[in-house]
PQR file of N, CA, C, O and H, with PARSE charges and radii, in Angstrom:
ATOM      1  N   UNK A   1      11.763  -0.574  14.743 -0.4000 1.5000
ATOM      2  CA  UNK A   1      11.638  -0.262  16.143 -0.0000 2.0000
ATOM      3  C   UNK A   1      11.934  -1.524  16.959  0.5500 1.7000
ATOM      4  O   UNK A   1      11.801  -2.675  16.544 -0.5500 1.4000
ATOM      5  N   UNK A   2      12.366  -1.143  18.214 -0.4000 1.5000
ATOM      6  CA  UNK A   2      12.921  -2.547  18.546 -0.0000 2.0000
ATOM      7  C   UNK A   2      12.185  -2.166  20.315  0.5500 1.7000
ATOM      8  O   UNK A   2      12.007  -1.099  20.903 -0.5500 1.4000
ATOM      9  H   UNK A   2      12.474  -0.208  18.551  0.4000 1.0000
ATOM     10  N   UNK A   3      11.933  -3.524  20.678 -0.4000 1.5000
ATOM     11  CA  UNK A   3      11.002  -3.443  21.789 -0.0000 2.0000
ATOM     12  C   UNK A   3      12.207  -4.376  23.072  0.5500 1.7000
ATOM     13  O   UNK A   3      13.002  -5.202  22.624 -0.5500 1.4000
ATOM     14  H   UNK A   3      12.078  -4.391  20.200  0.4000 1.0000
ATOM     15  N   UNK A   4      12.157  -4.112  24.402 -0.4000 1.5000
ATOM     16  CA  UNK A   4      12.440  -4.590  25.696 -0.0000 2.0000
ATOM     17  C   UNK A   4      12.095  -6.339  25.679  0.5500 1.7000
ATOM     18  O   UNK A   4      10.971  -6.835  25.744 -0.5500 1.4000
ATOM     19  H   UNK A   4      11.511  -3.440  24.765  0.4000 1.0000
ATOM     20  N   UNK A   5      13.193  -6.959  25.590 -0.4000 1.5000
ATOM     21  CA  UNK A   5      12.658  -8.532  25.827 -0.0000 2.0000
ATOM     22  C   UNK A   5      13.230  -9.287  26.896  0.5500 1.7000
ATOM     23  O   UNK A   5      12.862 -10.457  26.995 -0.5500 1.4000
ATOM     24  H   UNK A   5      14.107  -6.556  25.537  0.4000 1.0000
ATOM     25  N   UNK A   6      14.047  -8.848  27.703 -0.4000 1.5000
ATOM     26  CA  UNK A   6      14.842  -9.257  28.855 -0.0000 2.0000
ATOM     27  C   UNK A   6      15.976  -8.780  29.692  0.5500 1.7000
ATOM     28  O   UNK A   6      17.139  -8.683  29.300 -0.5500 1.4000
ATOM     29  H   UNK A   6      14.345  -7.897  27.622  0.4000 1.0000
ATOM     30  N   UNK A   7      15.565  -8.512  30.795 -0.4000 1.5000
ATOM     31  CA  UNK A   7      16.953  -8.490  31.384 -0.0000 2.0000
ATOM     32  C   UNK A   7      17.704  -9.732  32.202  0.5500 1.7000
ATOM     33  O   UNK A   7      17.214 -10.527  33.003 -0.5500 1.4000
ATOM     34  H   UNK A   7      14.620  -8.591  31.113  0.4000 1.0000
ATOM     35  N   UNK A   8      18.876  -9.628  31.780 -0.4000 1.5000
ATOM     36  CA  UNK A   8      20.231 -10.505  31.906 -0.0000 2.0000
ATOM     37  C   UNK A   8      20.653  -9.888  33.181  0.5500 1.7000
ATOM     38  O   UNK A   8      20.609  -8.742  33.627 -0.5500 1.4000
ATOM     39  H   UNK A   8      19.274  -8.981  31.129  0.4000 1.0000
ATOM     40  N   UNK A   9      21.187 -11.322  33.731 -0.4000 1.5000
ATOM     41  CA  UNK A   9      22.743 -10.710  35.271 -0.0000 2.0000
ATOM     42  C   UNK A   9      23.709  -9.545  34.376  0.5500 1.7000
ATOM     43  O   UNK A   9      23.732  -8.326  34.548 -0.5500 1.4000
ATOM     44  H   UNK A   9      21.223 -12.253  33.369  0.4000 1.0000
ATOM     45  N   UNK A  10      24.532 -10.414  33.310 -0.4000 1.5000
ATOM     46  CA  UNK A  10      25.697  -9.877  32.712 -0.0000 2.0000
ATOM     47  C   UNK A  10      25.883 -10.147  31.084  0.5500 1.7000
ATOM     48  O   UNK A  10      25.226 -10.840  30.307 -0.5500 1.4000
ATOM     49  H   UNK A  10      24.513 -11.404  33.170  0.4000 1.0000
ATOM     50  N   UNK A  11      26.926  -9.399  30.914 -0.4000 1.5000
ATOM     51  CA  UNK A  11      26.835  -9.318  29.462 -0.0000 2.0000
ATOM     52  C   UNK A  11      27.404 -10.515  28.579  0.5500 1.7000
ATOM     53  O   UNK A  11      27.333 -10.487  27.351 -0.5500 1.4000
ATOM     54  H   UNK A  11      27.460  -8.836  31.546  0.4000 1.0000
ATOM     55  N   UNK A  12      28.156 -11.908  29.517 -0.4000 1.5000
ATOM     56  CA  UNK A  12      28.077 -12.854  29.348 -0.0000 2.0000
ATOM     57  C   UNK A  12      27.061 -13.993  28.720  0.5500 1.7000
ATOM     58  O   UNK A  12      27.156 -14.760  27.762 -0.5500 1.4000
ATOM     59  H   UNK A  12      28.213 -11.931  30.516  0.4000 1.0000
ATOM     60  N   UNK A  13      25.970 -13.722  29.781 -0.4000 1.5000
ATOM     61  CA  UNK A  13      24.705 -14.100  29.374 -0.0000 2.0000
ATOM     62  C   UNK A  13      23.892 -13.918  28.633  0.5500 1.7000
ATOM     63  O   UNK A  13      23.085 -14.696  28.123 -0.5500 1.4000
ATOM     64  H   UNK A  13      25.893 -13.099  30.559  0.4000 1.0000
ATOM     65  N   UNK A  14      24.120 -12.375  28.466 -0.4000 1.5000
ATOM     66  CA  UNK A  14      23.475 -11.584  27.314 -0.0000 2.0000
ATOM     67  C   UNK A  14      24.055 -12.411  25.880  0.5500 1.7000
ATOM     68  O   UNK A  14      23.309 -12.792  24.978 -0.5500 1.4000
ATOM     69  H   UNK A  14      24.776 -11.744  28.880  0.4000 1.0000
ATOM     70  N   UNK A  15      25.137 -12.537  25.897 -0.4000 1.5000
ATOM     71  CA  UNK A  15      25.862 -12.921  24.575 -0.0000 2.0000
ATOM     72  C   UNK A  15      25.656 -13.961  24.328  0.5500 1.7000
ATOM     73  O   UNK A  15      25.861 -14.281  23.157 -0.5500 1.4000
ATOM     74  H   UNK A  15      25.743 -12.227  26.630  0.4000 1.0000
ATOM     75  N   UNK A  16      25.266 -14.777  25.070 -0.4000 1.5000
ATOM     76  CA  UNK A  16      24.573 -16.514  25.096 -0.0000 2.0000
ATOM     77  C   UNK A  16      23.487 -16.270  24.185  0.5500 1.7000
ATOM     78  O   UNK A  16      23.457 -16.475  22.971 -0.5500 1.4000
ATOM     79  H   UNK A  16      25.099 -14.517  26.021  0.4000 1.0000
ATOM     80  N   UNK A  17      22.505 -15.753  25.024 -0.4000 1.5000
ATOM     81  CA  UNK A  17      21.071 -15.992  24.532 -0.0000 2.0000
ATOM     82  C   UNK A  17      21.186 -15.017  23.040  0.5500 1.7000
ATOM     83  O   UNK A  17      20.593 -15.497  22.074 -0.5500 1.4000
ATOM     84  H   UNK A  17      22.530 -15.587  26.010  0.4000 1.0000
ATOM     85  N   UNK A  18      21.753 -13.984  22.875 -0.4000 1.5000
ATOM     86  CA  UNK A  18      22.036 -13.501  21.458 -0.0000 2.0000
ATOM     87  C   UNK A  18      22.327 -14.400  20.489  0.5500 1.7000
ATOM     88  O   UNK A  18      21.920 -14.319  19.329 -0.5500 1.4000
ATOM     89  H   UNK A  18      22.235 -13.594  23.660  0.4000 1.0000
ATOM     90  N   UNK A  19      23.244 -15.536  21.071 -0.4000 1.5000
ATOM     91  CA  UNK A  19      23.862 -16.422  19.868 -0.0000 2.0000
ATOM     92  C   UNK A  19      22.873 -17.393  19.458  0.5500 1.7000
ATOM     93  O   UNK A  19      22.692 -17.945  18.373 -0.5500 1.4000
ATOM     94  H   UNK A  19      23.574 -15.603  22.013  0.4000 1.0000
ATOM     95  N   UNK A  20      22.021 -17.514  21.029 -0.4000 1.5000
ATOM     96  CA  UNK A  20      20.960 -18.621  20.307 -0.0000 2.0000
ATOM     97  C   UNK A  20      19.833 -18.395  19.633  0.5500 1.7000
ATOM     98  O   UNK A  20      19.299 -19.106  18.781 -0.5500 1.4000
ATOM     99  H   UNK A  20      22.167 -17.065  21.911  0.4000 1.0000
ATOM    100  N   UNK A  21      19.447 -17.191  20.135 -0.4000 1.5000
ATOM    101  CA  UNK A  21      18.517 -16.356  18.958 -0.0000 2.0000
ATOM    102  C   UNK A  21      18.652 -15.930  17.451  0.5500 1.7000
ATOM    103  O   UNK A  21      17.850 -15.775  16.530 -0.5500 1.4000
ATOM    104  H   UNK A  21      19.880 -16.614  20.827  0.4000 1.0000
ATOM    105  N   UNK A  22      20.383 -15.777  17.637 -0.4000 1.5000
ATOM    106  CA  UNK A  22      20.615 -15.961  15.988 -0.0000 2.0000
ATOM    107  C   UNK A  22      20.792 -16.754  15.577  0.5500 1.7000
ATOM    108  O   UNK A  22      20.530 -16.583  14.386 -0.5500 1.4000
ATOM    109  H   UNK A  22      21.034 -15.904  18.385  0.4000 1.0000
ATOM    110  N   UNK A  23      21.367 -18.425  15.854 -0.4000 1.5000
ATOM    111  CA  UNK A  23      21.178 -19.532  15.495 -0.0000 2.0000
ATOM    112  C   UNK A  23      19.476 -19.755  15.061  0.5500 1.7000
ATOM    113  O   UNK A  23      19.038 -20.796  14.571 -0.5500 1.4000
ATOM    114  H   UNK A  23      21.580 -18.564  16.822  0.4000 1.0000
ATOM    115  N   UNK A  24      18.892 -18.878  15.280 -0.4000 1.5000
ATOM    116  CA  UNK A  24      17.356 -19.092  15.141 -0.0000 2.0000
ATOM    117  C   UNK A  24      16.715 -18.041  13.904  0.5500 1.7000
ATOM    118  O   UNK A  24      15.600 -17.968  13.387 -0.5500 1.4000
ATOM    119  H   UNK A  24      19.248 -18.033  15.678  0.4000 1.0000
ATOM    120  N   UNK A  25      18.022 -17.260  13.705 -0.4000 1.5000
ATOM    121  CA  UNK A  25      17.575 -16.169  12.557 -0.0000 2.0000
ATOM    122  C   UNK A  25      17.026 -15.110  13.046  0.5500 1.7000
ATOM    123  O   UNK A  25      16.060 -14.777  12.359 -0.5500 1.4000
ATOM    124  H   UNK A  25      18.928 -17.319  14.125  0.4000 1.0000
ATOM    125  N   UNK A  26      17.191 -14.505  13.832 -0.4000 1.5000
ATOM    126  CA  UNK A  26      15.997 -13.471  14.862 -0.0000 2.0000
ATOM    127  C   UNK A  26      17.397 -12.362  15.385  0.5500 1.7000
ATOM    128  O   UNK A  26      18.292 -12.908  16.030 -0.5500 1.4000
ATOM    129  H   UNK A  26      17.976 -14.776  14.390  0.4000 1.0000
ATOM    130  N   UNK A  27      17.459 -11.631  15.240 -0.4000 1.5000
ATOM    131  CA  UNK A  27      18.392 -10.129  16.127 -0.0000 2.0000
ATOM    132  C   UNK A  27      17.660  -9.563  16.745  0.5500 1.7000
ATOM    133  O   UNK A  27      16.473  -9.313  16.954 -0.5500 1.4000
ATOM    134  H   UNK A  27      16.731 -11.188  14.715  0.4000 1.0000
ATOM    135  N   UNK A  28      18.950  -9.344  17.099 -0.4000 1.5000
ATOM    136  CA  UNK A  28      18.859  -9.103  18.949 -0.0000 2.0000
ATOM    137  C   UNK A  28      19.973  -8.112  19.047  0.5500 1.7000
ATOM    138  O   UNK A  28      21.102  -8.209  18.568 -0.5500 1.4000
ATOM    139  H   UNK A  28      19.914  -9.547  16.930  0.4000 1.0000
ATOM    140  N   UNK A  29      19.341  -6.922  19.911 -0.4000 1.5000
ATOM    141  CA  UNK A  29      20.795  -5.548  20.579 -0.0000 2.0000
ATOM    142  C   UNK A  29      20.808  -6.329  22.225  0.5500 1.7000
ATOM    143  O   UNK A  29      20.066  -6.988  22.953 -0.5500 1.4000
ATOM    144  H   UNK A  29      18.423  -6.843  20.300  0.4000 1.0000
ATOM    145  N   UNK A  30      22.171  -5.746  22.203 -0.4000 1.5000
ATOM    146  CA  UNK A  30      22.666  -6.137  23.569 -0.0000 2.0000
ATOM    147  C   UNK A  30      22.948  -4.506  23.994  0.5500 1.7000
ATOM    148  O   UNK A  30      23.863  -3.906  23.430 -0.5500 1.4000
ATOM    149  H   UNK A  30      22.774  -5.211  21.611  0.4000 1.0000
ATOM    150  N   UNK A  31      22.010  -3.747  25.142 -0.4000 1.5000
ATOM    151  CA  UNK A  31      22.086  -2.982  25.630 -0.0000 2.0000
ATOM    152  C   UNK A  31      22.664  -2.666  26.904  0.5500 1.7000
ATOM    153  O   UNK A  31      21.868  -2.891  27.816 -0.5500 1.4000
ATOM    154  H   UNK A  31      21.267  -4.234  25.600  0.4000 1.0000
ATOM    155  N   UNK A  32      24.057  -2.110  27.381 -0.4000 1.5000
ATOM    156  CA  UNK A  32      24.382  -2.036  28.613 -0.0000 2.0000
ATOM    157  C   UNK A  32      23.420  -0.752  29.608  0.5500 1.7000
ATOM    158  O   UNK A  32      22.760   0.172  29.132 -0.5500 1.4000
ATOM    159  H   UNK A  32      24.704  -1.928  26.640  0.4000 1.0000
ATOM    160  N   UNK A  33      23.615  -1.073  31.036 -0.4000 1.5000
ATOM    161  CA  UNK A  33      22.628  -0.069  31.759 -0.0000 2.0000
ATOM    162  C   UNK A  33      22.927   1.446  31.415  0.5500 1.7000
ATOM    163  O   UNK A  33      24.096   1.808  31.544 -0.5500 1.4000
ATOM    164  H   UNK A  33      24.151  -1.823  31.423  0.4000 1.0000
ATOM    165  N   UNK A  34      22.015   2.341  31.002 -0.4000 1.5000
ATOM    166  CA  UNK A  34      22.125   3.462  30.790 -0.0000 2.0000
ATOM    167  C   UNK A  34      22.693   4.347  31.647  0.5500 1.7000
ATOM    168  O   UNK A  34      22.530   4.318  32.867 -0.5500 1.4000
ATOM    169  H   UNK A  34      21.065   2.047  30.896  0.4000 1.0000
ATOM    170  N   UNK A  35      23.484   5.286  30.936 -0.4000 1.5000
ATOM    171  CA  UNK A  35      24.663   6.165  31.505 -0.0000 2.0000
ATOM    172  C   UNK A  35      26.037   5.635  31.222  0.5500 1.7000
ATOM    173  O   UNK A  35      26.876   6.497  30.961 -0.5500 1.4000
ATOM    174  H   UNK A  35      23.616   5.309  29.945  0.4000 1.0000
ATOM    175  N   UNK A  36      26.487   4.207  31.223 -0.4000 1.5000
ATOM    176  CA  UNK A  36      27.801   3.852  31.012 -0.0000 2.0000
ATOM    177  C   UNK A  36      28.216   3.563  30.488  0.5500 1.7000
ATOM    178  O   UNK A  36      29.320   3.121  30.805 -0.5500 1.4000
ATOM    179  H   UNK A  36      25.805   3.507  31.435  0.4000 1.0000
ATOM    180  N   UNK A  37      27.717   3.496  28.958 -0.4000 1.5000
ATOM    181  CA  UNK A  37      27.834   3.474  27.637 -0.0000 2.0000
ATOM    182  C   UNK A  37      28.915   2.356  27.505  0.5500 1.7000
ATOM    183  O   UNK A  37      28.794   1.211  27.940 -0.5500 1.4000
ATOM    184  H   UNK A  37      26.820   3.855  28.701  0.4000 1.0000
ATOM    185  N   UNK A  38      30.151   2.940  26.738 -0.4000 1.5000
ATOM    186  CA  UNK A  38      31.665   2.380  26.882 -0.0000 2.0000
ATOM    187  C   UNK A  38      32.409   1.678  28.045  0.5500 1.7000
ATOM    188  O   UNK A  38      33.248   0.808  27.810 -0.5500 1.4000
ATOM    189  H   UNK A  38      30.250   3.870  26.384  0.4000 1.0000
ATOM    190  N   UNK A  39      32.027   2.144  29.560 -0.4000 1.5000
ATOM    191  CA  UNK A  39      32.364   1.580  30.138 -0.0000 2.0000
ATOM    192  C   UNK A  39      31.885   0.580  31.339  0.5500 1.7000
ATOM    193  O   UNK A  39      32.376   0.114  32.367 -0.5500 1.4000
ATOM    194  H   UNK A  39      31.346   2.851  29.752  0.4000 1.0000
ATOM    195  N   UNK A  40      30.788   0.521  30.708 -0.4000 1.5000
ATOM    196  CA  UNK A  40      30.260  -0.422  31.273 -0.0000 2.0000
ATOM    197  C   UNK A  40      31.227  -1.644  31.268  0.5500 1.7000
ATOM    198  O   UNK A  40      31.970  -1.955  30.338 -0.5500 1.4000
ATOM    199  H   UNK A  40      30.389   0.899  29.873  0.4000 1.0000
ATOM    200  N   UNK A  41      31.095  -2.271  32.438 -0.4000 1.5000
ATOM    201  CA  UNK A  41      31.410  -4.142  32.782 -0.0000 2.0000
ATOM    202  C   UNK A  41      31.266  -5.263  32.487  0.5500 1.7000
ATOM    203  O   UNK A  41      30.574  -5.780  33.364 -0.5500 1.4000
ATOM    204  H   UNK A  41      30.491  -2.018  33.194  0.4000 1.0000
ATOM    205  N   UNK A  42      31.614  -6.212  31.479 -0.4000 1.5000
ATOM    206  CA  UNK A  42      31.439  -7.044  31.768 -0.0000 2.0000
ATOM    207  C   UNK A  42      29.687  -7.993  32.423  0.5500 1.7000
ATOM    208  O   UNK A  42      28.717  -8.587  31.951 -0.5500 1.4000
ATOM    209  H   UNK A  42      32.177  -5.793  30.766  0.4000 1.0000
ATOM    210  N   UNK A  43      30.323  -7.503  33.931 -0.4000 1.5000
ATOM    211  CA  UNK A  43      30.008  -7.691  34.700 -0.0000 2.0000
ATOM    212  C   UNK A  43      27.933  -7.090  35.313  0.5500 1.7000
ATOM    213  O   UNK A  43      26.875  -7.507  35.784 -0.5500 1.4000
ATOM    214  H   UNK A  43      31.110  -7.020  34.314  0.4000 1.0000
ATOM    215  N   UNK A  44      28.233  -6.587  35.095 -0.4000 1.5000
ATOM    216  CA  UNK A  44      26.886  -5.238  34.903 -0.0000 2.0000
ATOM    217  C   UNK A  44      25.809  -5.792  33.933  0.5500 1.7000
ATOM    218  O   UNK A  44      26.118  -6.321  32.865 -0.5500 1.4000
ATOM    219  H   UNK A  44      29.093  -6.249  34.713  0.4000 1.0000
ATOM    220  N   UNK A  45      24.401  -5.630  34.399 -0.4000 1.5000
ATOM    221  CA  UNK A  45      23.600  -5.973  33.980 -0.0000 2.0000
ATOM    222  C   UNK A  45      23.296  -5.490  32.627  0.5500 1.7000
ATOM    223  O   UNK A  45      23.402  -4.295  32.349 -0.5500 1.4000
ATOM    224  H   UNK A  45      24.149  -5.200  35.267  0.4000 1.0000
ATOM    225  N   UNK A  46      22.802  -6.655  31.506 -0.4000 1.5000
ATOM    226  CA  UNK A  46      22.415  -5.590  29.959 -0.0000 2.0000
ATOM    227  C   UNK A  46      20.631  -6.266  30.134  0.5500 1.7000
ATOM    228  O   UNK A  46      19.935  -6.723  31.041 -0.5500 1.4000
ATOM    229  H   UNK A  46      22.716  -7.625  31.731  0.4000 1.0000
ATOM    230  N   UNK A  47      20.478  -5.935  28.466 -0.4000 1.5000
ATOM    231  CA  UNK A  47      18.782  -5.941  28.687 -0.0000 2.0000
ATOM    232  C   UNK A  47      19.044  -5.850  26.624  0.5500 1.7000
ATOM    233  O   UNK A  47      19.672  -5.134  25.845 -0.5500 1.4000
ATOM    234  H   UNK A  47      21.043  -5.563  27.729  0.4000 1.0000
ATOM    235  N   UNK A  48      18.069  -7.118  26.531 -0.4000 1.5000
ATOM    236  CA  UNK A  48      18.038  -7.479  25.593 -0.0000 2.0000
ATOM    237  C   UNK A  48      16.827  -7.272  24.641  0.5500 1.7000
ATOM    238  O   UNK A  48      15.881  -8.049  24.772 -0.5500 1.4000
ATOM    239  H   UNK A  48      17.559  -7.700  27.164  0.4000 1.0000
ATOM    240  N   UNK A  49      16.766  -6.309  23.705 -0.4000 1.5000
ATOM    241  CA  UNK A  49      15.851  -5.808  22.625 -0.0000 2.0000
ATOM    242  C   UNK A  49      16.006  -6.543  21.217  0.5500 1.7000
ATOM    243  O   UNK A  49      17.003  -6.717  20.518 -0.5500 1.4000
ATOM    244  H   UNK A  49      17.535  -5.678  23.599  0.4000 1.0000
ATOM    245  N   UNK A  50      14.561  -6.944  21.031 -0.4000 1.5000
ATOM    246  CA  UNK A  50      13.993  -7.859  19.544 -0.0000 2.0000
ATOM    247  C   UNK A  50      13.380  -6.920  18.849  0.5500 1.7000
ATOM    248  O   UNK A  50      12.949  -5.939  19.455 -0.5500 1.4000
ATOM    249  H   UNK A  50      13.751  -6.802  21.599  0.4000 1.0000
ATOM    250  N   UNK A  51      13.212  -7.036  17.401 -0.4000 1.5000
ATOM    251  CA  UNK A  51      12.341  -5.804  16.598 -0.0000 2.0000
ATOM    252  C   UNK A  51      11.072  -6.561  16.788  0.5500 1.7000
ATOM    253  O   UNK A  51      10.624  -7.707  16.810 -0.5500 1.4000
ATOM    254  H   UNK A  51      13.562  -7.833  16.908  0.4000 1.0000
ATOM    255  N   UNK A  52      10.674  -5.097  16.936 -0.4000 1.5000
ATOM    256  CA  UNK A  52       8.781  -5.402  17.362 -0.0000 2.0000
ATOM    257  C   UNK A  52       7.908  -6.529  16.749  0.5500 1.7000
ATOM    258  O   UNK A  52       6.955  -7.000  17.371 -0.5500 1.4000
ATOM    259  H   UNK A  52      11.038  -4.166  16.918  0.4000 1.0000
ATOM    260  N   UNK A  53       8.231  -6.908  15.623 -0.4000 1.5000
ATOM    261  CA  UNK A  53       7.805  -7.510  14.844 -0.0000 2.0000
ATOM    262  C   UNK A  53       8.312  -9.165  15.167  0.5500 1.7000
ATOM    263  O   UNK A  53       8.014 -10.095  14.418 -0.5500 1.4000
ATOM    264  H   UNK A  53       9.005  -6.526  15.118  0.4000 1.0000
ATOM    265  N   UNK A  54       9.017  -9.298  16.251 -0.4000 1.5000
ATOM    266  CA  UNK A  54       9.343 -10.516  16.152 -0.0000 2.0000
ATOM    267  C   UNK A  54       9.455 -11.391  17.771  0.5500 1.7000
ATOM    268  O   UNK A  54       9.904 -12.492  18.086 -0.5500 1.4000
ATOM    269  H   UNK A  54       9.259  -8.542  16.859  0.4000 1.0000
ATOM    270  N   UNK A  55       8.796 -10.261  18.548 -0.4000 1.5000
ATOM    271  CA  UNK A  55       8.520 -10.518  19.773 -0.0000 2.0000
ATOM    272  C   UNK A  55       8.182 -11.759  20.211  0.5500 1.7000
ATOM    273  O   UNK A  55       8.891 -12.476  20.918 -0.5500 1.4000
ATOM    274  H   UNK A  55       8.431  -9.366  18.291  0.4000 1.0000
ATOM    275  N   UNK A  56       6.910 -12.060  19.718 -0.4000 1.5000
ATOM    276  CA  UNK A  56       6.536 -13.408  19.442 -0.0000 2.0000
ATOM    277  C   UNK A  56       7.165 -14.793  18.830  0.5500 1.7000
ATOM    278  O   UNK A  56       6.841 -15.977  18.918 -0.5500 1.4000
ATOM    279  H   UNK A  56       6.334 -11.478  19.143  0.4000 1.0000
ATOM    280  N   UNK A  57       8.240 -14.069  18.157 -0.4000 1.5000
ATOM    281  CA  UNK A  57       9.207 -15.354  17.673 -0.0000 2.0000
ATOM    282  C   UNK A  57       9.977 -15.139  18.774  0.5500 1.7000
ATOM    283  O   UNK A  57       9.031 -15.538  19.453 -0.5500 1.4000
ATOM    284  H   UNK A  57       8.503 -13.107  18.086  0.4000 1.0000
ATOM    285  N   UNK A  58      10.748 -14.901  19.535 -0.4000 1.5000
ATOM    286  CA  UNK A  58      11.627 -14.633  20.455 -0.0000 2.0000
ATOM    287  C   UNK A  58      10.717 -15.503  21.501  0.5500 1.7000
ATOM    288  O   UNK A  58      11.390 -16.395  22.019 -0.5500 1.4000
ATOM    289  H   UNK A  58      11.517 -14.577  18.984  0.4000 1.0000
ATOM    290  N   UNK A  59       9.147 -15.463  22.011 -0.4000 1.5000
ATOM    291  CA  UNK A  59       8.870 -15.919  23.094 -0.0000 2.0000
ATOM    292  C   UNK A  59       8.696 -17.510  22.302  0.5500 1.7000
ATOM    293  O   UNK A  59       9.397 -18.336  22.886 -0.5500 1.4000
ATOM    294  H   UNK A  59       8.600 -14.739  21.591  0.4000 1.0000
ATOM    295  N   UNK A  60       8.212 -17.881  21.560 -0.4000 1.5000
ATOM    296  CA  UNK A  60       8.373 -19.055  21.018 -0.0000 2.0000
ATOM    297  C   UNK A  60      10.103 -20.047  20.701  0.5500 1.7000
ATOM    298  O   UNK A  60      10.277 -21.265  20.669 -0.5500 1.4000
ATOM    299  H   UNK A  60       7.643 -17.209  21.086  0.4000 1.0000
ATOM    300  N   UNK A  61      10.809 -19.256  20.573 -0.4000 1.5000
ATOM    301  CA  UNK A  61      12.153 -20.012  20.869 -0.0000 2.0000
ATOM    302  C   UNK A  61      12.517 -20.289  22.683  0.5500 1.7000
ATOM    303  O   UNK A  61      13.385 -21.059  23.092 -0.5500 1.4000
ATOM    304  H   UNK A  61      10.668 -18.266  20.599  0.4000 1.0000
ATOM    305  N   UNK A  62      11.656 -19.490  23.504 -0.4000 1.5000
ATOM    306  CA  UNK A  62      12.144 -20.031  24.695 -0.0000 2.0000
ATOM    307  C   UNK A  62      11.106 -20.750  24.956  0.5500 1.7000
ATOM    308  O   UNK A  62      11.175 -21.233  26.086 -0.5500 1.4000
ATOM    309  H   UNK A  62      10.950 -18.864  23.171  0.4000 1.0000
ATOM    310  N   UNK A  63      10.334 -20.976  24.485 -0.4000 1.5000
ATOM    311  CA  UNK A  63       9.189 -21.806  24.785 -0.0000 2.0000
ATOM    312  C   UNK A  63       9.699 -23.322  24.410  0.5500 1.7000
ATOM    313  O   UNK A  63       9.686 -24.389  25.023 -0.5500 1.4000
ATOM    314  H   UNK A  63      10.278 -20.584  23.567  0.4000 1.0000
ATOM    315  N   UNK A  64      10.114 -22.948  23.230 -0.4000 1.5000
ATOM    316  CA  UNK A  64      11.238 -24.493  22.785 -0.0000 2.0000
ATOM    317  C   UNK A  64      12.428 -24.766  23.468  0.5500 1.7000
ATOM    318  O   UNK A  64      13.255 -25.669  23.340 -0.5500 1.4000
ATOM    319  H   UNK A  64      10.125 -22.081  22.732  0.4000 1.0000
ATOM    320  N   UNK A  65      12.368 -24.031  24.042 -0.4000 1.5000
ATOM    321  CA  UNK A  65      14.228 -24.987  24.700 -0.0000 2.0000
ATOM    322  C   UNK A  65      13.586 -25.330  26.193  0.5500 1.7000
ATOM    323  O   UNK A  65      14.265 -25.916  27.037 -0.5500 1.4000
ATOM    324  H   UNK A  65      11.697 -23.297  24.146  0.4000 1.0000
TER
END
């Protein structure tokens, strides 16, 4: 099960903090806003989900940087 851990401007950003979370061993979905599946933007806000179980590692890597 995977739980709500942030929302991002864009899917730019989104893809940042994904890379640094996996540099950390931890996955991460990059979700675009619901309804626009495929065509969503770029540009357009996503929202970034951790498995439940690792919530706490996720707030501890931003606690470190």
């Amino acid at each position: 099960m995977w739980v709500e851990f942030m929302s991002v401007r864009n899917a730019y950003v989104a893809q940042t903090w994904a890379e640094l979370f996996a540099a950390e061993a931890l996955s991460v979905r990059i979700v675009p806003p619901i309804g626009y599946g495929e065509k969503a933007s770029m540009l357009d806000e996503r929202t970034l989900y951790v498995p439940s179980g690792k919530a706490h590692v996720a707030r501890e890597i931003l606690r470190k940087i």
